[in-house]
N, C-alpha and C positions, 0 to 999 in steps of 0.2 A: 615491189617495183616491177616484176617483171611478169605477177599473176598467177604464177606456178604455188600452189598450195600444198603441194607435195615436198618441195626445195622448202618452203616455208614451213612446215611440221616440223621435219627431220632438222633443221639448221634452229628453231626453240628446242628440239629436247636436245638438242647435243650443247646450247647454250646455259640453259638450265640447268644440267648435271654438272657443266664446269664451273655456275657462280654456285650451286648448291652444294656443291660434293668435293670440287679438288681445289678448293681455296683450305689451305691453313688454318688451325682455329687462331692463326695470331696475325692473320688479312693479309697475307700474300701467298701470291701464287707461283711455289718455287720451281727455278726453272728446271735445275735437274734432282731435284727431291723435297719434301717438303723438311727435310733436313734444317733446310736456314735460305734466306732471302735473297732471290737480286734483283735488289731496291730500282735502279735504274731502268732497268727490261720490266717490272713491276708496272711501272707507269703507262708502257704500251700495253699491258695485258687486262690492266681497271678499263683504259679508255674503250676496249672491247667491249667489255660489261658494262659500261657506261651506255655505250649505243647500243645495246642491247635491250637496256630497261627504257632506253628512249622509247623505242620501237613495239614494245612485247606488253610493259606494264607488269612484269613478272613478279613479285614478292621477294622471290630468294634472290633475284638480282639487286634490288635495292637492300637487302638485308648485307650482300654481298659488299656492296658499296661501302656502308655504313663502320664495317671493319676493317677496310681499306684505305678510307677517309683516319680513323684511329693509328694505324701502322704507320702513314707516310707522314700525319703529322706529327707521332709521337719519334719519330727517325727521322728527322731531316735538323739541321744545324742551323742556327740564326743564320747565316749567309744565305740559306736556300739548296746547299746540296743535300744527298743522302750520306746517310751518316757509312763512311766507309768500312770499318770491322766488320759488318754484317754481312760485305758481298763475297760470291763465291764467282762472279765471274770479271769485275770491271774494279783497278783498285781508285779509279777517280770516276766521276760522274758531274753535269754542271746541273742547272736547276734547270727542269722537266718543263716546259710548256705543255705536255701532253695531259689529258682528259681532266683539264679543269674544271667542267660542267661535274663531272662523275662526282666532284666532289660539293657542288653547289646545291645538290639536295638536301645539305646539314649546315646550322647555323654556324658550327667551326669547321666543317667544311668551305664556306664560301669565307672565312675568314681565311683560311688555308690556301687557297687559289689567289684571292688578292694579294697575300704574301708572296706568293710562288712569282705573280705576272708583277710586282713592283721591282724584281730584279731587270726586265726585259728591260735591252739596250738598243735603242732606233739605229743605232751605227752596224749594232750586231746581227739585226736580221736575215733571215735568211727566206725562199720559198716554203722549205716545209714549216719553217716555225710561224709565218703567215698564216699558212692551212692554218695549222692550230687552232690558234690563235681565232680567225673565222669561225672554227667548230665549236672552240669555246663559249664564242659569243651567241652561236646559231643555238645552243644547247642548254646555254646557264639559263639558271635559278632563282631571280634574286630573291632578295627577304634579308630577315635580320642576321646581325651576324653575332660568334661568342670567342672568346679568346683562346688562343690556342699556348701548347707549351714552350713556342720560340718568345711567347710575352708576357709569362708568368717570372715571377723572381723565385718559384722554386716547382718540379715537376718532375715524375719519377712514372716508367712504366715499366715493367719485367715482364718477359715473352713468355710463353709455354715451354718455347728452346731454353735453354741457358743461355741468354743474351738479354741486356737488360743496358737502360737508360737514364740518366740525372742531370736535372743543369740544378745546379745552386747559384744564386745568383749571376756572376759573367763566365764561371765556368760550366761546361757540359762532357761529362767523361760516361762512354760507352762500353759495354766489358762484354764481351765474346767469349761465350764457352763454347759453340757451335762443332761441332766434332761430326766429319762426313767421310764418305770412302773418296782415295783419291785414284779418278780419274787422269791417270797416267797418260792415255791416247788422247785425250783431249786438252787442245790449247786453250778451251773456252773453257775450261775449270778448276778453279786457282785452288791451290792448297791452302786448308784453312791452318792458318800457322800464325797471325796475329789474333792478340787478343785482347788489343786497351787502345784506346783514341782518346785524346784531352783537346777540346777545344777551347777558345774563352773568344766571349760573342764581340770584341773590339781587337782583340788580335790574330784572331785566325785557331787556324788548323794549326797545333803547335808541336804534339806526337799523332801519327798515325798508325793507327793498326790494322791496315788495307793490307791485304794476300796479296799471295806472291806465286811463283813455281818453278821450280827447281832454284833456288835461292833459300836455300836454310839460313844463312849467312843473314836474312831479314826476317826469320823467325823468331817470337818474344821468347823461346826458351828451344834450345835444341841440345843434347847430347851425344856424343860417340860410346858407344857401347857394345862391344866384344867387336870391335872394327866395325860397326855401322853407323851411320849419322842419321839420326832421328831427331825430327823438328815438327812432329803435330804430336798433339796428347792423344791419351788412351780412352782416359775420361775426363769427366769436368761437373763442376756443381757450381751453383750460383747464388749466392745468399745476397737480399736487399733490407737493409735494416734502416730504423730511424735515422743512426749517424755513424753506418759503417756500414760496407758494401767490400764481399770479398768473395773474390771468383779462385775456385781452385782448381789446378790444373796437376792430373798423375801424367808421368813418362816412367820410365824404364826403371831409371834407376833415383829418381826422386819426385817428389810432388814440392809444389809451387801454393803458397797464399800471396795472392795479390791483394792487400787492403788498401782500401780506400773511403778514409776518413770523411767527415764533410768538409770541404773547404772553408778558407775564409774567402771575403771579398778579395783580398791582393793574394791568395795563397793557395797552394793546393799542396797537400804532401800525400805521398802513396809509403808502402811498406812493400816490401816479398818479405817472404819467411820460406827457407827451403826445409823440407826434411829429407832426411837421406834416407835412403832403404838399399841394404840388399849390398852386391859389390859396387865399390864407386865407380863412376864411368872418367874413360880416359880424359875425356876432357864435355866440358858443358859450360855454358854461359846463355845470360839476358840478353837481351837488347832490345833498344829502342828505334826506334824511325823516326827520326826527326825532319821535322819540315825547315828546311831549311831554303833562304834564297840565293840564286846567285846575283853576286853584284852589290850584297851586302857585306858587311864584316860580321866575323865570329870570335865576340871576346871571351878570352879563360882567366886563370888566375893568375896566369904568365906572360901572357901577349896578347895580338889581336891579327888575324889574317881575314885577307880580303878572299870571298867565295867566287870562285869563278870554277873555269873547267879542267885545269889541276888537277890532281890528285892530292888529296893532304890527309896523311896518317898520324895523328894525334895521340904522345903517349900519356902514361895518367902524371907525369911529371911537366908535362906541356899545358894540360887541364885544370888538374889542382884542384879537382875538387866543385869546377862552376864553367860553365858556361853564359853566356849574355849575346841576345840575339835580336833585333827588332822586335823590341820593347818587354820580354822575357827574361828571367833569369833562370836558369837549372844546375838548383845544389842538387851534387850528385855524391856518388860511391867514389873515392881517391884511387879506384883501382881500374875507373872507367877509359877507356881509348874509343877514337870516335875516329872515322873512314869517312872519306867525302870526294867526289860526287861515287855514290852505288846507284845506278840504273837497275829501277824494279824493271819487273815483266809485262811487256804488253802484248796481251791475247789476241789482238787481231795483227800483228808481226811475230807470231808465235817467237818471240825472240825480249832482250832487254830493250828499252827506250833508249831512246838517242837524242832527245833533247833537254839540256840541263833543265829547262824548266821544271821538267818532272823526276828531279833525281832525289835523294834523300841521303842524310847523313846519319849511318850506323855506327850507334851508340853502345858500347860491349863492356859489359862487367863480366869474368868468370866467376864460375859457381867455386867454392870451394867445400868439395867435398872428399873426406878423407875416410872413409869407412871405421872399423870398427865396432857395429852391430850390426842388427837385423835393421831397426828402426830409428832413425837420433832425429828425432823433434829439434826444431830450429836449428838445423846444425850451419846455417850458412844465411842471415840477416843482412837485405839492401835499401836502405831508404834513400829517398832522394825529394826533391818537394821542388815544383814552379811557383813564380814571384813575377806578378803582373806587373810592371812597370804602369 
């Protein structure tokens, strides 16, 4: 543009090392490590690399693409978002308008963008989603196209991280072993502290496993141990098998199996399995994040209360054992108590949320663990299982 071939050397090799060298071997480019993904800020950093191969014709830029195009479709949920457990900085995200062209150079790529821009709402627009939108069209690809895994009835991809993905027919559950240092000084980087999301592609987002910071209290496992409260693991493993999928999680004083079965069509059941190790800690427990609406009702095995912005602390004799939710059901653990409305954290108000919209209801079983060895295998068994209406 401007004739400077000096600007134009320097500005290809510094482009070229970023699509060659500091992309993930698992196609994103993480923003504070390549530790684990943020899916959302991802989508501005392809569309770079997008215009970049426009302009250059570079190899590793389109190579670059190519695993890009694989990550965002292989993470993104039949509705069009990104799949939330994975991020480390945003625990919501909506569907990307950004560098849909990047991904029109592959036949499920351009199937992936038609997906992406079939959510766009003419009521909804805005200037910069126009832009896009314009670039999109200035840049795409056309050609044939191939099916992607929001339109397959079964589809399975595991990361290099320990994080990995499955839809079985309407359901789609994603598991998070992702284990990072926690930037404490920074509001933009969430504690990786969830580690399980259930979608089902006609009901929504039903449990989320979106981070959080300074809120252990929505951590899927946390303990107190010699006076401290510890809610991220130490380590973590990831097994994906024909028809079981179980992510495991160590802490202090016990490790965690999360299994997960294959579903049926109307079913999904999960398992923990704890073992204990070592001394037991003063107290520990699960929980869930449940997506919950306001303005609907929340049935148990005892009653029904309408969701608003209230507070409602739920005991496991109020529960019973089930919940029923816009068009969900969840048998649970008879020892579970569930809090409503809890305000996650939002990173750009370094502070919690304040609009019911975005609140969630935490769902708590304690662990029970009572020592007596070094090691007790299965010393503290939780199942519970969703029922699709």
């Amino acid at each position: 543009m401007f004739g400077n071939k000096t600007w134009t050397d320097l500005g290809a090799r510094v482009m070229h090392r970023f699509a060659a060298e500091e992309q993930s071997p698992d196609g994103y480019w993480g923003e504070h490590s390549h530790s684990g993904p943020t899916p959302g800020y991802d989508y501005l950093t392809m569309t770079a690399v997008a215009l970049y191969w426009e302009h250059s014709r570079d190899p590793a830029a389109l190579k670059a693409l190519r695993k890009s195009t694989d990550f965002h479709a292989s993470f993104t949920y039949p509705d069009g978002t990104p799949v939330d457990v994975l991020n480390d900085r945003n625990r919501r995200w909506g569907v990307s308008d950004w560098g849909h062209f990047g991904f029109s150079n592959f036949p499920d790529g351009r199937r992936y963008a038609a997906f992406l821009a079939s959510f766009a709402q003419s009521g909804a627009l805005n200037l910069e989603s126009v832009g896009r939108m314009a670039q999109n069209a200035l840049y795409y690809r056309d050609g044939t196209s191939a099916r992607i895994p929001q339109e397959q009835p079964r589809s399975m991809r595991r990361m290099e991280i320990p994080a990995g993905i499955r839809k079985t027919g309407p359901w789609v559950v994603c598991l998070s072993g992702i284990i990072s240092t926690q930037a404490v000084d920074s509001q933009f980087y969430l504690d990786r502290q969830g580690h399980m999301s259930v979608f089902h592609e006609k009901l929504g987002l039903i449990i989320t496993g979106a981070n959080s910071k300074r809120q252990p209290e929505l951590a899927t496992f946390r303990e107190r141990h010699i006076g401290q409260l510890f809610h991220m693991p130490i380590s973590s493993r990831l097994q994906m098998g024909a028809d079981l999928d179980r992510l495991s999680l160590a802490y202090h004083t016990f490790w965690a199996n999360l299994d997960v079965p294959e579903p049926r069509a109307d079913r999904a059941a999960f398992r923990v399995s704890i073992t204990g190790k070592g001394r037991p800690p003063e107290e520990a427990a699960l929980t869930l994040q449940l997506v919950l609406k306001a303005g609907d009702d929340l049935e148990t095995a005892a009653g029904k209360w309408r969701l608003n912005t209230e507070r409602i602390e739920l005991t496991p004799q109020q529960i019973g054992g089930l919940l029923r939710h816009r068009g969900w059901t969840l048998r649970l653990d008879l020892l579970a108590r569930l809090t409503w409305p809890v305000y996650p954290f939002n990173p750009y108000a370094n502070a919690p949320e304040t609009a019911i919209e975005y609140a969630v209801g935490a769902l708590t079983v304690p662990l029970r663990l009572k020592g007596g060895g070094s090691v007790r295998p299965d010393e503290h068994a939780i199942e519970f299982a969703l029922e699709a209406q």
